[in-house]
CHARMM internal coordinates of N, CA and C (Angstrom, degrees):
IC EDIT
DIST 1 N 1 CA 1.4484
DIST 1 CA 1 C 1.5314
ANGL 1 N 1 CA 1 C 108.13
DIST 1 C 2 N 1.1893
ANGL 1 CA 1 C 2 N 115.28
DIHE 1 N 1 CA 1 C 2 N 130.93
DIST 2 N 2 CA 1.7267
ANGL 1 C 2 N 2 CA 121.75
DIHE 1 CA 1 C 2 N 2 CA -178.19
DIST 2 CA 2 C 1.2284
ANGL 2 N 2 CA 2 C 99.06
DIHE 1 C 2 N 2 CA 2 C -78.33
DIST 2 C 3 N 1.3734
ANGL 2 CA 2 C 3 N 113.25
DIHE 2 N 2 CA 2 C 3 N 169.70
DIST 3 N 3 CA 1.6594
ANGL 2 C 3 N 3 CA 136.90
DIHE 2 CA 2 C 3 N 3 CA -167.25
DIST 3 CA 3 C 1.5280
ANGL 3 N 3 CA 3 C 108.04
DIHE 2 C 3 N 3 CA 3 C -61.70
DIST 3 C 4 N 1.5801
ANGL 3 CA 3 C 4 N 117.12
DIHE 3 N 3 CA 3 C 4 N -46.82
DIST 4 N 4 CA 1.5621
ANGL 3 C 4 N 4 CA 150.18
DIHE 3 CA 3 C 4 N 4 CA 169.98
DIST 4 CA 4 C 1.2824
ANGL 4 N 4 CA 4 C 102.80
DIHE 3 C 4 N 4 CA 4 C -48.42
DIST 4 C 5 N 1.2916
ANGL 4 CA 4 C 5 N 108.11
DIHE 4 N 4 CA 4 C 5 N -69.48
DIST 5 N 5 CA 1.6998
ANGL 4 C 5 N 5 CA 110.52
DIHE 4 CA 4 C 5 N 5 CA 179.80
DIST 5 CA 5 C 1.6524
ANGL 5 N 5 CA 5 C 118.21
DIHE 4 C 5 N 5 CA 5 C -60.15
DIST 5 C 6 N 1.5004
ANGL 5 CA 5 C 6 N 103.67
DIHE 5 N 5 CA 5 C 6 N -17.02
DIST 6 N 6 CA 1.3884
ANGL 5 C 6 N 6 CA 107.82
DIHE 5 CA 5 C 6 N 6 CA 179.29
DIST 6 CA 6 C 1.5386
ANGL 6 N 6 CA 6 C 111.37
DIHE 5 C 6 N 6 CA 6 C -72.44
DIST 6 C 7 N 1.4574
ANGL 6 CA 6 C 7 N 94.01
DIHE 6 N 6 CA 6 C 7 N -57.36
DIST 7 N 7 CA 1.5104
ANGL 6 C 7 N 7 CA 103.90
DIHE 6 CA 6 C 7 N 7 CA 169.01
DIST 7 CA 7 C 1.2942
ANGL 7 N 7 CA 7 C 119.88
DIHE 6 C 7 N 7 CA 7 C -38.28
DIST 7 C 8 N 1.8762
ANGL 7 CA 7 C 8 N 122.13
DIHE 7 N 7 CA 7 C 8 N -89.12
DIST 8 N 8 CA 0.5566
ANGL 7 C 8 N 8 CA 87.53
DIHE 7 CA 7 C 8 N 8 CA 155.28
DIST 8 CA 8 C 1.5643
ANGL 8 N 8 CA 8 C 171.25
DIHE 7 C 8 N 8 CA 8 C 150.40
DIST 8 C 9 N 1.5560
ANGL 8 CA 8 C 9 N 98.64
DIHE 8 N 8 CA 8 C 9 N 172.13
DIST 9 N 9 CA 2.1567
ANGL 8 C 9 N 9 CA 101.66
DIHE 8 CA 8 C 9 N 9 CA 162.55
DIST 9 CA 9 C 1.6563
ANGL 9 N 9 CA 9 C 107.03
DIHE 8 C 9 N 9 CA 9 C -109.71
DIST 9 C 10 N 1.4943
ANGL 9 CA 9 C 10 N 99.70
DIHE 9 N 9 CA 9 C 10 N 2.88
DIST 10 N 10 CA 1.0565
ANGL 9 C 10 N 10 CA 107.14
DIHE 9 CA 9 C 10 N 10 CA 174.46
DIST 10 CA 10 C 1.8692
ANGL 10 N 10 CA 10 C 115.86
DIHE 9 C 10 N 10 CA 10 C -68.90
DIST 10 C 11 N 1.5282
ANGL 10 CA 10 C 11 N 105.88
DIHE 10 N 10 CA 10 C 11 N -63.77
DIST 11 N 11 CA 1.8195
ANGL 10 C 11 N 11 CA 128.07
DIHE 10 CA 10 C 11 N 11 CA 150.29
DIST 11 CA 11 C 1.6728
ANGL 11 N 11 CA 11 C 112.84
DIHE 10 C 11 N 11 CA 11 C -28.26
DIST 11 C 12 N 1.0970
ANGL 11 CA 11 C 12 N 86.38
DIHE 11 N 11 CA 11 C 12 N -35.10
DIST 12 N 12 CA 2.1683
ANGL 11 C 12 N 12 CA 100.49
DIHE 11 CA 11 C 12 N 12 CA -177.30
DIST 12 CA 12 C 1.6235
ANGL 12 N 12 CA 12 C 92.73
DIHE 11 C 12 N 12 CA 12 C -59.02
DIST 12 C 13 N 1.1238
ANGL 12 CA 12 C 13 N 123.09
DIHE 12 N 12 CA 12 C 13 N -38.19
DIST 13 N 13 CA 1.7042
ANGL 12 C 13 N 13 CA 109.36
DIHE 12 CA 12 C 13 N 13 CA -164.28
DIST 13 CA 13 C 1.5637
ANGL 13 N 13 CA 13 C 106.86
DIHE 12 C 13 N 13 CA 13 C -135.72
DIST 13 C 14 N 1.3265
ANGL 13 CA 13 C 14 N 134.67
DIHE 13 N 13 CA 13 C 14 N 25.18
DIST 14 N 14 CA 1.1894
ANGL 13 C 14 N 14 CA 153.68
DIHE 13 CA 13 C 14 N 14 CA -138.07
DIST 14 CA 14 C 1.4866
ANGL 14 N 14 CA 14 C 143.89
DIHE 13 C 14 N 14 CA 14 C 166.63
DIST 14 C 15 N 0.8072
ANGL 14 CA 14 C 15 N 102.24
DIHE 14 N 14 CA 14 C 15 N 77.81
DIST 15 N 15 CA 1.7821
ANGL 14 C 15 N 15 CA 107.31
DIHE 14 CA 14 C 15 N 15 CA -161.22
DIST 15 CA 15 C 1.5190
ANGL 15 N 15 CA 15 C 119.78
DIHE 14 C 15 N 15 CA 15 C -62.39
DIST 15 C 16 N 1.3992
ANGL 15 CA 15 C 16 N 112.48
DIHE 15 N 15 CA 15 C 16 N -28.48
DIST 16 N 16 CA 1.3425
ANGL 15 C 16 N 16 CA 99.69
DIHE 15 CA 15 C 16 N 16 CA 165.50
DIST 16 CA 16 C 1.4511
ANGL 16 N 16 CA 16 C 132.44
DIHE 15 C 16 N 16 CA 16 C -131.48
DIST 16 C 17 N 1.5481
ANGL 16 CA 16 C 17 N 120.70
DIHE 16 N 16 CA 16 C 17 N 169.99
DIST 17 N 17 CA 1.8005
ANGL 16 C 17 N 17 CA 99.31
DIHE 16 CA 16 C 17 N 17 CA 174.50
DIST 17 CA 17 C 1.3149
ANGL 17 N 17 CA 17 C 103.95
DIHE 16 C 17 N 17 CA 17 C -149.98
DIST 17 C 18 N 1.6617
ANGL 17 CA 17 C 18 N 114.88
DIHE 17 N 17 CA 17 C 18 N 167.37
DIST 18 N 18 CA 1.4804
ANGL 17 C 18 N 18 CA 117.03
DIHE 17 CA 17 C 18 N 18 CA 177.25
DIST 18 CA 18 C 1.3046
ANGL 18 N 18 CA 18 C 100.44
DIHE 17 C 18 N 18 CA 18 C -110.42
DIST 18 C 19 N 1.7343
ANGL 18 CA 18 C 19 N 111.42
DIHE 18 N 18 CA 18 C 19 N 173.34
DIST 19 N 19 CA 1.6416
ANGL 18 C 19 N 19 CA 117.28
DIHE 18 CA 18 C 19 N 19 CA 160.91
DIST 19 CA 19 C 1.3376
ANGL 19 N 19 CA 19 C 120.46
DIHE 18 C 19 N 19 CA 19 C -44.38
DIST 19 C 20 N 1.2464
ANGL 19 CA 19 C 20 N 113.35
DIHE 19 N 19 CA 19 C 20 N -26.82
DIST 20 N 20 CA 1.4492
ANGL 19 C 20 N 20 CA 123.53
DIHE 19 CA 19 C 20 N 20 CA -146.76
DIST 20 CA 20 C 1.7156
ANGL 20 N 20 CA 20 C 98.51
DIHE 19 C 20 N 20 CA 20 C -98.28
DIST 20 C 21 N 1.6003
ANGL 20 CA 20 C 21 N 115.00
DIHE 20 N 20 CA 20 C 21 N -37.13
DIST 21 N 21 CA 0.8245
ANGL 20 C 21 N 21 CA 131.71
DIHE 20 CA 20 C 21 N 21 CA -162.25
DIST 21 CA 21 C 2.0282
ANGL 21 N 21 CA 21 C 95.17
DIHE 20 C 21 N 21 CA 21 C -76.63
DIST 21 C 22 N 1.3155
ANGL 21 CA 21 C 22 N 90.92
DIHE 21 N 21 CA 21 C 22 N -73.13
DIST 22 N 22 CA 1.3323
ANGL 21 C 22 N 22 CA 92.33
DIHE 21 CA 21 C 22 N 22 CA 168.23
DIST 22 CA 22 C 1.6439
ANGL 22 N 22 CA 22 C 123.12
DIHE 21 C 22 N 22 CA 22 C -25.51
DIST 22 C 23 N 1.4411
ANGL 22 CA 22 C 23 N 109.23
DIHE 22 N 22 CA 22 C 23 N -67.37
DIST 23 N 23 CA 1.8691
ANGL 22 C 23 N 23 CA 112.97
DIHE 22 CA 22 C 23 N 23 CA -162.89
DIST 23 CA 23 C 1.5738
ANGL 23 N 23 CA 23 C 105.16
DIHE 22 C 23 N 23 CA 23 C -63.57
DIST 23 C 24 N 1.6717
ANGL 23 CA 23 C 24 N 119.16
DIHE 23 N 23 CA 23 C 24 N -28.42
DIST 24 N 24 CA 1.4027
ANGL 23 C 24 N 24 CA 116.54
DIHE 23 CA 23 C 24 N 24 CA 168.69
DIST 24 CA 24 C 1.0287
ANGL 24 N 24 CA 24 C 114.71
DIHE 23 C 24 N 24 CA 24 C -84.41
DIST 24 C 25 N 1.0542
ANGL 24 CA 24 C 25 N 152.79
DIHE 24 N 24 CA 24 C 25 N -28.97
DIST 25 N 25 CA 2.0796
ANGL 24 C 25 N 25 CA 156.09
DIHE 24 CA 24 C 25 N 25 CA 175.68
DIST 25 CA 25 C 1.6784
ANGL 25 N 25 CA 25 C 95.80
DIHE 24 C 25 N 25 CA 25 C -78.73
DIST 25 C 26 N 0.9075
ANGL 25 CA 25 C 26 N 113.33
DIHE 25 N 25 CA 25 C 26 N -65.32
DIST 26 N 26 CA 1.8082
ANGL 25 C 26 N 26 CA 118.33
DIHE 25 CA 25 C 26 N 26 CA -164.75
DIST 26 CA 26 C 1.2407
ANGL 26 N 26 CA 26 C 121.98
DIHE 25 C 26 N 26 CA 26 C -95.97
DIST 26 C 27 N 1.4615
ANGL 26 CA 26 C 27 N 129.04
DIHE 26 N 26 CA 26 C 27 N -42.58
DIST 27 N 27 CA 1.1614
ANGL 26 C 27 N 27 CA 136.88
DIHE 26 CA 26 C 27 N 27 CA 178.09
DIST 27 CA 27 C 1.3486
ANGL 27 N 27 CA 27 C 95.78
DIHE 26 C 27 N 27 CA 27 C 104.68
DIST 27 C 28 N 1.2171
ANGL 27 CA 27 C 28 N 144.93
DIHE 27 N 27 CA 27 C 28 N 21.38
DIST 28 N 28 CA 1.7241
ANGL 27 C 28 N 28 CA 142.72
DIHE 27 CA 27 C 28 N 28 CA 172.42
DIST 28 CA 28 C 1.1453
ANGL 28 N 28 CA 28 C 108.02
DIHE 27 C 28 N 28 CA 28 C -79.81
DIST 28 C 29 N 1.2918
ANGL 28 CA 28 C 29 N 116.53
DIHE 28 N 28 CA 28 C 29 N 123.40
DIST 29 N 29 CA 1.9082
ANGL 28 C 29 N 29 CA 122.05
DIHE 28 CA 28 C 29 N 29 CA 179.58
DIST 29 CA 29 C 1.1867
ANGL 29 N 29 CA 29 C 114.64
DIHE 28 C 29 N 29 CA 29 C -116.01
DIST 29 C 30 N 1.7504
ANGL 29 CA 29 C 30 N 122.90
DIHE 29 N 29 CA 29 C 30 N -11.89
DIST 30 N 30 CA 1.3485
ANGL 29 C 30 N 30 CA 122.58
DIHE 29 CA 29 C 30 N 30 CA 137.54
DIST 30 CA 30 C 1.0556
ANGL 30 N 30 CA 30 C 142.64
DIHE 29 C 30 N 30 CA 30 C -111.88
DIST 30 C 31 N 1.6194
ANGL 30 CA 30 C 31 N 117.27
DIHE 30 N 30 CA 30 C 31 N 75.31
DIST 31 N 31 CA 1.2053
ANGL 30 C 31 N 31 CA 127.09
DIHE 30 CA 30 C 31 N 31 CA -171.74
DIST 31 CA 31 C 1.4395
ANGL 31 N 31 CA 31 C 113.22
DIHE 30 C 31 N 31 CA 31 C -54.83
DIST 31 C 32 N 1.4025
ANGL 31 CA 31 C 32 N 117.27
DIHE 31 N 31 CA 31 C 32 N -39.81
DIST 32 N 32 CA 1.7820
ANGL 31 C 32 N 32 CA 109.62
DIHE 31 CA 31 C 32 N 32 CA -173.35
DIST 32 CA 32 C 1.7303
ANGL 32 N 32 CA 32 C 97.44
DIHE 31 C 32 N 32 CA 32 C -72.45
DIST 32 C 33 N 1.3172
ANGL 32 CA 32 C 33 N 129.97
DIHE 32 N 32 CA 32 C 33 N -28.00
DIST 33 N 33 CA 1.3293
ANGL 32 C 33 N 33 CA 112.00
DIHE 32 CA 32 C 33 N 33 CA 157.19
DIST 33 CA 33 C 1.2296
ANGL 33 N 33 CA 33 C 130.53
DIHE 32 C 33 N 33 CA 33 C -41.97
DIST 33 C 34 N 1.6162
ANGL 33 CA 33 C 34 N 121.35
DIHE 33 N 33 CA 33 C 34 N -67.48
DIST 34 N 34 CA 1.4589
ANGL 33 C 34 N 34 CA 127.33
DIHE 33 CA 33 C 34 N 34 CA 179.93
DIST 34 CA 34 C 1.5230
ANGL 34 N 34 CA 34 C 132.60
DIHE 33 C 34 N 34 CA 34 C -53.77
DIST 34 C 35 N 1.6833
ANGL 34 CA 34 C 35 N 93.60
DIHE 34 N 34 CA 34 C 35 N -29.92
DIST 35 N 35 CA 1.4202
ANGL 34 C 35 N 35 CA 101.64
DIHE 34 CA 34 C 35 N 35 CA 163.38
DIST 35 CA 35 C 1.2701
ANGL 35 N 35 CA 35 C 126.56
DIHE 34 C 35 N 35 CA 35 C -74.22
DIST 35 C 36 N 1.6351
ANGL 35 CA 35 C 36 N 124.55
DIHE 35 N 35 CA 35 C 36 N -28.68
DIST 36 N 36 CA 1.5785
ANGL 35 C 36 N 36 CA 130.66
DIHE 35 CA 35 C 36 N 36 CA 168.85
DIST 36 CA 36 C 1.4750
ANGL 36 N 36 CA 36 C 106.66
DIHE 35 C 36 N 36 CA 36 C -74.35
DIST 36 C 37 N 1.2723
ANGL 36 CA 36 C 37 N 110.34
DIHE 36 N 36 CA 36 C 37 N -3.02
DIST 37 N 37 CA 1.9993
ANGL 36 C 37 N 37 CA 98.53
DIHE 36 CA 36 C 37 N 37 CA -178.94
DIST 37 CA 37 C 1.8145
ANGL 37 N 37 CA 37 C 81.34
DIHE 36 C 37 N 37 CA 37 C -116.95
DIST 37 C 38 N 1.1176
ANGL 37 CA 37 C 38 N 133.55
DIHE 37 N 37 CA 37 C 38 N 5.56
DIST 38 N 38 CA 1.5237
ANGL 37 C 38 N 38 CA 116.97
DIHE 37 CA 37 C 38 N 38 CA 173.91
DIST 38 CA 38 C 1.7485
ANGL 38 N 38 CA 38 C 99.60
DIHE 37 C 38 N 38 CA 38 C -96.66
DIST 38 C 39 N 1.7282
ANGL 38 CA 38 C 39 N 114.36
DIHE 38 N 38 CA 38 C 39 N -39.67
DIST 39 N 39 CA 1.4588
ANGL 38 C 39 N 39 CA 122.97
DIHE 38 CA 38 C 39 N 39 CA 160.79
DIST 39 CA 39 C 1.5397
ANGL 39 N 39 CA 39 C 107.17
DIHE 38 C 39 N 39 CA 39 C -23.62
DIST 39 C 40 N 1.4692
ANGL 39 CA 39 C 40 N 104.64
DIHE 39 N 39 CA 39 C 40 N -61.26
DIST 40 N 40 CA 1.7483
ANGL 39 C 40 N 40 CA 117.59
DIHE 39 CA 39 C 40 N 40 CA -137.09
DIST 40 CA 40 C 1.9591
ANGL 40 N 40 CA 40 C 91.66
DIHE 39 C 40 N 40 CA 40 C -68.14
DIST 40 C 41 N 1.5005
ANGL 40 CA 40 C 41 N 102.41
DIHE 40 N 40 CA 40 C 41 N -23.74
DIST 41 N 41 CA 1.1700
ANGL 40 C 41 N 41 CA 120.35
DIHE 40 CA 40 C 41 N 41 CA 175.35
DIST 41 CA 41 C 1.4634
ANGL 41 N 41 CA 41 C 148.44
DIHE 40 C 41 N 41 CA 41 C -90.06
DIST 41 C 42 N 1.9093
ANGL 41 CA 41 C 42 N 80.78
DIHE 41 N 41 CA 41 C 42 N 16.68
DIST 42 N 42 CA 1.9726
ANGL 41 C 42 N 42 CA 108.08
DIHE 41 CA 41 C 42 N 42 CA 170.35
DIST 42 CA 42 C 1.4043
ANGL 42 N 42 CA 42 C 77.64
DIHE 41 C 42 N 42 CA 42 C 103.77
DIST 42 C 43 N 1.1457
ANGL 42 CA 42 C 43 N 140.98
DIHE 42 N 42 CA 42 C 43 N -79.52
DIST 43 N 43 CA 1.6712
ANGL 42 C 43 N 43 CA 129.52
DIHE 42 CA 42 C 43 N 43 CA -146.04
DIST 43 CA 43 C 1.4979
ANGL 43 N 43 CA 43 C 117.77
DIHE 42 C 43 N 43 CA 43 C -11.39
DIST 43 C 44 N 1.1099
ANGL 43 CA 43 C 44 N 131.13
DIHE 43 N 43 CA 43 C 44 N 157.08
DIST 44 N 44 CA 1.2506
ANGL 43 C 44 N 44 CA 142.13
DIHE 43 CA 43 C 44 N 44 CA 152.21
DIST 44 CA 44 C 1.3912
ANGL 44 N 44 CA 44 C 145.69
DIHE 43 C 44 N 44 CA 44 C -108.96
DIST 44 C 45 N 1.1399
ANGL 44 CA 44 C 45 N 136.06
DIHE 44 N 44 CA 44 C 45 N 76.42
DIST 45 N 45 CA 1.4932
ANGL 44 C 45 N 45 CA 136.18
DIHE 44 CA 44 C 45 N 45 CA -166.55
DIST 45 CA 45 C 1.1704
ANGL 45 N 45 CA 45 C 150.92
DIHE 44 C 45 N 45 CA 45 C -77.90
DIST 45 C 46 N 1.2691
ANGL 45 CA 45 C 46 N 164.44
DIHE 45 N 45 CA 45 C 46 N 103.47
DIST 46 N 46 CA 1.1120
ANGL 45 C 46 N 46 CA 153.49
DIHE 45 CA 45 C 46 N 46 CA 154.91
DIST 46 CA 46 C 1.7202
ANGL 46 N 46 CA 46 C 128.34
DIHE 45 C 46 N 46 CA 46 C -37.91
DIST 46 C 47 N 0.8307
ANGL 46 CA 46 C 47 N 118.69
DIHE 46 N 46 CA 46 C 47 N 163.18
DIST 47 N 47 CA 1.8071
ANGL 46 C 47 N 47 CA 121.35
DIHE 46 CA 46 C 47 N 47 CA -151.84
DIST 47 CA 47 C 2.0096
ANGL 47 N 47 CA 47 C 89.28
DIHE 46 C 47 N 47 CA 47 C -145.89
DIST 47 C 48 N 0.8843
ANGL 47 CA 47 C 48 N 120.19
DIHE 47 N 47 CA 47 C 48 N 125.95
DIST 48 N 48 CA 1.5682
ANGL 47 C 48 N 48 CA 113.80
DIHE 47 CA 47 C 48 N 48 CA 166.04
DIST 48 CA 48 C 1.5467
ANGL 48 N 48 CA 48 C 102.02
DIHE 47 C 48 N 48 CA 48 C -148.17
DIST 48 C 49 N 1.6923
ANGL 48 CA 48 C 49 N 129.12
DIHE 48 N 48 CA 48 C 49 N 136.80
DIST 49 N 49 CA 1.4477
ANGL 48 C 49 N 49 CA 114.33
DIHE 48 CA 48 C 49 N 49 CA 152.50
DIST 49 CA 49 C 1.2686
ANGL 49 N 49 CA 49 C 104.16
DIHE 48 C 49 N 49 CA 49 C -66.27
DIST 49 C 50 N 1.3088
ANGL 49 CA 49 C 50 N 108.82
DIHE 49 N 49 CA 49 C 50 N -179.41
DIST 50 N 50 CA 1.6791
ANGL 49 C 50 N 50 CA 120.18
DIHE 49 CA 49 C 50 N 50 CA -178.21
DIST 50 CA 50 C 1.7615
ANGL 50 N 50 CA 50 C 93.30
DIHE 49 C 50 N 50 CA 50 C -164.07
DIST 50 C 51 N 1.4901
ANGL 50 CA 50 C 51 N 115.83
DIHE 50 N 50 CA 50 C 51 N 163.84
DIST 51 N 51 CA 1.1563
ANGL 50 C 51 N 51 CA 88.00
DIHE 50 CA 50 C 51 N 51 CA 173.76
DIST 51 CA 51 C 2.3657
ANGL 51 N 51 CA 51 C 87.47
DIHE 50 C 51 N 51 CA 51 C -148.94
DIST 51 C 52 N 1.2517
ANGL 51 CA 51 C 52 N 109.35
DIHE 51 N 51 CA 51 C 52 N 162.40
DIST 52 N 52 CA 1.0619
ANGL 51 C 52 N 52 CA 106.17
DIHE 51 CA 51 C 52 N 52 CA -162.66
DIST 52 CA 52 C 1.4354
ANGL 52 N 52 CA 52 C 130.00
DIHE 51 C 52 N 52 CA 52 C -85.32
DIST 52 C 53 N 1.1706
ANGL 52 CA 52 C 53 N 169.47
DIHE 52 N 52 CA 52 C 53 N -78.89
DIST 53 N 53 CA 1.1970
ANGL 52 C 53 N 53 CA 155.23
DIHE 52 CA 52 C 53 N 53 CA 42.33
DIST 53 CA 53 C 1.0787
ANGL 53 N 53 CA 53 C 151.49
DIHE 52 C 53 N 53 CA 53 C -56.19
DIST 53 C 54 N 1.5110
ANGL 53 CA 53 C 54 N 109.37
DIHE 53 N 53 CA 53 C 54 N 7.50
DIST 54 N 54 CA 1.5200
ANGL 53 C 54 N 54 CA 140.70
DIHE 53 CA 53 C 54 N 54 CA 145.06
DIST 54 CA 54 C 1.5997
ANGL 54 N 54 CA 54 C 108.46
DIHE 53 C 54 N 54 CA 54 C -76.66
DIST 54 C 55 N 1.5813
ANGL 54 CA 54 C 55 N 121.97
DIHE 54 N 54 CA 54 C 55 N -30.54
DIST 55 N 55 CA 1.2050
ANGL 54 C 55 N 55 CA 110.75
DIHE 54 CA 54 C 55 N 55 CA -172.34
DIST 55 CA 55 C 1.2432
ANGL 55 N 55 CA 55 C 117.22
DIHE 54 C 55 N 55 CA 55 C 115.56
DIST 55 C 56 N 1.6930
ANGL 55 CA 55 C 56 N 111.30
DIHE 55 N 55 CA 55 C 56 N -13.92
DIST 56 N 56 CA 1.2526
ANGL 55 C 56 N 56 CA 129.03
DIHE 55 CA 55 C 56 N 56 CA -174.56
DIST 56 CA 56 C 1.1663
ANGL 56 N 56 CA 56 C 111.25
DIHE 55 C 56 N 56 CA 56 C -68.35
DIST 56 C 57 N 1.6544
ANGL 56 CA 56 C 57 N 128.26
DIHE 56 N 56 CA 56 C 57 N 138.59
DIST 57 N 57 CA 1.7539
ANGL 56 C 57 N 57 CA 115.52
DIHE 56 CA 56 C 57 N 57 CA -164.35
DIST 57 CA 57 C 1.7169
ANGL 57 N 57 CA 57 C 78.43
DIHE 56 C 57 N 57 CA 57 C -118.10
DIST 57 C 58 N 1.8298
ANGL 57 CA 57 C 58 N 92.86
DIHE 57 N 57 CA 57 C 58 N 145.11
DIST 58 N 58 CA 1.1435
ANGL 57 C 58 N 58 CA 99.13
DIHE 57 CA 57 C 58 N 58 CA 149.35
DIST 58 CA 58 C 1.5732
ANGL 58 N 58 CA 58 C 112.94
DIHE 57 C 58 N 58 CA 58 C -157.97
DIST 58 C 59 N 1.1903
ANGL 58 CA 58 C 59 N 107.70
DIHE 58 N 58 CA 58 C 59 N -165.85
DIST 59 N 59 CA 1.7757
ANGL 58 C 59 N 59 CA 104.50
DIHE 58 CA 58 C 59 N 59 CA -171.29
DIST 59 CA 59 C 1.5192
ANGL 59 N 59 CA 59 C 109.37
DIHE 58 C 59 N 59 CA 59 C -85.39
DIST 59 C 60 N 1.2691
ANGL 59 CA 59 C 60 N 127.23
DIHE 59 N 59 CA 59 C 60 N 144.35
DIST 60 N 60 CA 1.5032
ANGL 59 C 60 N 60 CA 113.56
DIHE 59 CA 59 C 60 N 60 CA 140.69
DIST 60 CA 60 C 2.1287
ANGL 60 N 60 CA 60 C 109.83
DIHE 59 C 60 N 60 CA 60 C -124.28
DIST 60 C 61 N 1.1660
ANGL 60 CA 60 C 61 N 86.14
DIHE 60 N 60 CA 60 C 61 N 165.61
DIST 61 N 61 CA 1.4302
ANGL 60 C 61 N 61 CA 105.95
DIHE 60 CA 60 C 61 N 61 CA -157.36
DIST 61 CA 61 C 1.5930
ANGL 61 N 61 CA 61 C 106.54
DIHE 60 C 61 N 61 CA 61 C -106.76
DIST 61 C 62 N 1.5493
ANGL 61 CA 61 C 62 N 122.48
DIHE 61 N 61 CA 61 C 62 N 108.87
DIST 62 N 62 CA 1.4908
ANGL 61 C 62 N 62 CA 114.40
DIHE 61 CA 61 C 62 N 62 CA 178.86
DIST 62 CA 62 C 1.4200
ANGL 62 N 62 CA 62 C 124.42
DIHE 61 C 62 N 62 CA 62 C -96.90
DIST 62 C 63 N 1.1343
ANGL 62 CA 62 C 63 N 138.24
DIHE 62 N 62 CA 62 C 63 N 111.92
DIST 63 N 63 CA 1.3344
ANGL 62 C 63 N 63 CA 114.02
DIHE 62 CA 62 C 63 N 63 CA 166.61
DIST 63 CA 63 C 1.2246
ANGL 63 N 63 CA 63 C 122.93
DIHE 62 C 63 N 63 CA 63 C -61.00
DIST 63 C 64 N 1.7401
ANGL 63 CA 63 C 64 N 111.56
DIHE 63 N 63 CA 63 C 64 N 126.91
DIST 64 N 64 CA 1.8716
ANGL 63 C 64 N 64 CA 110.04
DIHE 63 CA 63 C 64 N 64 CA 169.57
DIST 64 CA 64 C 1.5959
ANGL 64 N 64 CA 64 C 96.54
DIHE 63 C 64 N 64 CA 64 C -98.67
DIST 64 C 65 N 1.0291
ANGL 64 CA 64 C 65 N 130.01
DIHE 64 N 64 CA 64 C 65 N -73.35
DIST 65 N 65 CA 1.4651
ANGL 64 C 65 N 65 CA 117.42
DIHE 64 CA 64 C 65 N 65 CA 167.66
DIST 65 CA 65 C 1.4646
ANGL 65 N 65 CA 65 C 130.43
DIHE 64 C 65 N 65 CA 65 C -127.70
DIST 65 C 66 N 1.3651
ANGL 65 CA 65 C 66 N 105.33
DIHE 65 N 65 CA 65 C 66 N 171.25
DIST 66 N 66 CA 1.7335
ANGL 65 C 66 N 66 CA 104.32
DIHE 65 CA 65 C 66 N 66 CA -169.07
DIST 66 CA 66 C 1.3513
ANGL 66 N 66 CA 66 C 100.68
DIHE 65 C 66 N 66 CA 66 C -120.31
DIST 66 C 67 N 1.0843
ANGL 66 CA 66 C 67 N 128.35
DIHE 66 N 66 CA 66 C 67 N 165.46
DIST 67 N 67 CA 1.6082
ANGL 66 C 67 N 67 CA 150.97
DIHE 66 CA 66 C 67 N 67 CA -165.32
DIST 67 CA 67 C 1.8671
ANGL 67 N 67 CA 67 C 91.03
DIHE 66 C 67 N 67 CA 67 C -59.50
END
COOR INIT
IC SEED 1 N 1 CA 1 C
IC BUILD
């Protein structure tokens, strides 16, 4: 199963994800990649910082709509 296809059936039950979330569930280490080739492919996204409870900021990714 490709990274895309991981994604996704991943979106199928879950609307959003982080880097972090991704490289431990899937093994994806460029998530802002997969999401600009899921874009190129009608998707629609949301962009938010977030930051962790260490303080650590990172992205998560929303879907508003899909193709």
């Amino acid at each position: 199963m490709s990274q895309l296809e991981m994604l996704t059936h991943h979106f199928a039950t879950t609307n959003s994800i982080s880097g972090i979330e991704a490289a431990a569930i899937y093994k994806i280490r460029a998530l802002p990649r997969r999401i600009s080739d899921l874009e190129e492919r009608g998707w629609v996204f949301n962009r938010v910082w977030k930051k962790d409870p260490s303080g650590q900021r990172y992205k998560r990714y929303t879907v508003i709509t899909t193709p």
